[in-house]
C-alpha positions in Angstrom: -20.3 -213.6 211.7 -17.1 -214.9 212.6 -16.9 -216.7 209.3 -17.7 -213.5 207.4 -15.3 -211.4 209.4 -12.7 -214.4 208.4 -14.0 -214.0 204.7 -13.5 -210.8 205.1 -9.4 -210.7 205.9 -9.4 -213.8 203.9 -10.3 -211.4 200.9 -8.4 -208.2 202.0 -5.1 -210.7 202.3 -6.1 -211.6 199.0 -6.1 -208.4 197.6 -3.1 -207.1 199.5 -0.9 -210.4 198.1 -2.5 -210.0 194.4 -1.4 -206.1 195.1 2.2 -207.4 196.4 2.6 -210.2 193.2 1.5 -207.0 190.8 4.3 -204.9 192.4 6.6 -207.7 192.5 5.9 -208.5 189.1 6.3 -205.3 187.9 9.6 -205.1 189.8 10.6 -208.5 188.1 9.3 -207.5 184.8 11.3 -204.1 185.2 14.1 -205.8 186.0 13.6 -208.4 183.0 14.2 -205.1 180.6 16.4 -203.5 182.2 18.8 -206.7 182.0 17.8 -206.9 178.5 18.9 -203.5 177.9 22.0 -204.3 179.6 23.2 -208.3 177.7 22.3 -206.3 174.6 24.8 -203.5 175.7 27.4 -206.0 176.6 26.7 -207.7 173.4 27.1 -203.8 171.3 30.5 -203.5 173.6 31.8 -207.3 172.9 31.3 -206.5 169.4 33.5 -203.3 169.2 35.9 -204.6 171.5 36.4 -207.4 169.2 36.8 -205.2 166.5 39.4 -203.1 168.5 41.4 -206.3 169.4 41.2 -207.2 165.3 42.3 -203.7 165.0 45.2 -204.0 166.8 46.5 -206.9 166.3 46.6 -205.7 162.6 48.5 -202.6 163.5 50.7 -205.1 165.6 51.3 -207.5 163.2 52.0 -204.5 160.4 54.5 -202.3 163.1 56.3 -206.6 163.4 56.8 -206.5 159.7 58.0 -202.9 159.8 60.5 -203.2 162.6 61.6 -206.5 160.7 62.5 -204.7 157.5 64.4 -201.8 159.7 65.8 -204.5 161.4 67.1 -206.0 158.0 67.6 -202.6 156.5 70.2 -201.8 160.2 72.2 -205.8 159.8 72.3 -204.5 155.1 73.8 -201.9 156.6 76.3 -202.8 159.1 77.6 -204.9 156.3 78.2 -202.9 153.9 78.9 -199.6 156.0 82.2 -200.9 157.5 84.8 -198.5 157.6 86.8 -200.8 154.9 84.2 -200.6 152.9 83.6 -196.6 153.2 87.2 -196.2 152.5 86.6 -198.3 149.4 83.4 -195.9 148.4 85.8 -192.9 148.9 88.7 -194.6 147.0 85.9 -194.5 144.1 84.1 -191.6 144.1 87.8 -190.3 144.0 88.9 -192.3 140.8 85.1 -191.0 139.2 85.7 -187.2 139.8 89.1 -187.5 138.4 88.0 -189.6 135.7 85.2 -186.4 135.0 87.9 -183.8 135.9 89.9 -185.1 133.0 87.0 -186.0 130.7 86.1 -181.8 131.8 90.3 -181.2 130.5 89.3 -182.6 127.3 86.2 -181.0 126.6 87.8 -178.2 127.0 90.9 -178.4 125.3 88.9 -180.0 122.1 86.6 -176.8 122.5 89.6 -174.5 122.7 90.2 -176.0 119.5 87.4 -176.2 117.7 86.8 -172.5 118.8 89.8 -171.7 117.6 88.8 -173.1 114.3 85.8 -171.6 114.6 87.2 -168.3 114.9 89.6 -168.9 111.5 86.3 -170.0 109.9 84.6 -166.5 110.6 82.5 -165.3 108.0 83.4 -161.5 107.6 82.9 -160.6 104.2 85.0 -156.9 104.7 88.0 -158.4 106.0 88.2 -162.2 104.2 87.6 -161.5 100.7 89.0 -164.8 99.7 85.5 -166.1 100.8 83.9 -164.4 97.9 83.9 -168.0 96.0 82.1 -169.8 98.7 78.1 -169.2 98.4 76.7 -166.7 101.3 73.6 -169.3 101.9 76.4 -172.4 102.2 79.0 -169.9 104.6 75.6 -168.8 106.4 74.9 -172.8 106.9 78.5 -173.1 108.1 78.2 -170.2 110.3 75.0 -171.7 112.0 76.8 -175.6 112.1 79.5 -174.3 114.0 77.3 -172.2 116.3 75.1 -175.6 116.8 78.4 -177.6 117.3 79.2 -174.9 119.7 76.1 -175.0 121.7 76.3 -178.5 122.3 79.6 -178.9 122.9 78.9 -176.2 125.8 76.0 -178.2 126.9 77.8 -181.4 127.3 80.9 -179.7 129.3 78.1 -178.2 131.4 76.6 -181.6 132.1 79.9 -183.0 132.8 80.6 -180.1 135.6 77.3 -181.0 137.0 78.6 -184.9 137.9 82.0 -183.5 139.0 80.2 -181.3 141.1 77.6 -184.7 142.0 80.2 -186.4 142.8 82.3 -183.9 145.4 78.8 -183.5 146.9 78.9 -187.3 147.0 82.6 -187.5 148.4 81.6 -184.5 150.9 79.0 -186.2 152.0 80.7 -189.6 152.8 
């Protein structure tokens, strides 16, 4: 009886331990997945942080190159923005608009002129008889020369005010 009693814990030992390596197995086994879960996590967050890095040293290496061009751009200009040298731009932007103030003189006084042609060349059949000779389709042609001459003539002193009036925005500026 003793030896059936011992049989007896012998097998309820066994059970309990086979109970405790289940558990413990389970445990491990949980514990098995859950680190899985988490090197595969870590693997997911290397990966982007990689990326990121990649990322940013791009933007680092691009924002480098940038500050070296306005660092160029700042020395270009240093150089060439001296006050000698601004004097200089003034000195000629000065020379230009006078240059374009007479070029505007002369326009205009070779308009006067033309105009004043133009007026002696008026076609008025009532008042300048002495036209009578000259066909009224050829004086008609004349008449709508002139006003073409006249037209861009007007045009051209008109584009010439608008770089006198560049260039004092220019010299105002500087």
């Amino acid at each position: 009886m003793q030896i059936l009693t011992l049989l007896f814990y012998i097998v309820e030992t066994l059970k309990v331990a086979q109970h405790k390596v289940s558990q413990t197995q389970s445990l491990a086994d949980s514990l098995d997945d859950r680190n899985e879960y988490y090197k595969k996590s870590i693997e997911d967050f290397n990966q982007k942080l990689n990326v990121e890095k990649k990322k940013q040293m791009e933007e680092v290496t691009q924002f480098e190159e940038n500050l070296s061009q306005v660092s160029d751009h700042l020395c270009s200009a240093r150089t060439v923005f001296t006050d000698e040298n601004l004097q200089n731009c003034l000195t000629e932007a000065g020379n230009i608009e006078k240059k374009l103030h007479e070029k505007v003189l002369s326009y205009q006084n070779s308009l006067q002129g033309m105009e004043a042609e133009f007026d002696k060349l008026k076609i008025n059949p009532k008042h300048e008889p002495y036209y009578s000779d000259i066909p009224v389709e050829l004086r008609r042609d004349m008449w709508l020369f002139f006003q073409d001459e006249h037209h861009k003539a007007t045009e051209c002193l008109q584009g010439i005010q608008g770089q006198i009036d560049s260039a004092k925005q220019l010299i105002e500026a500087i």
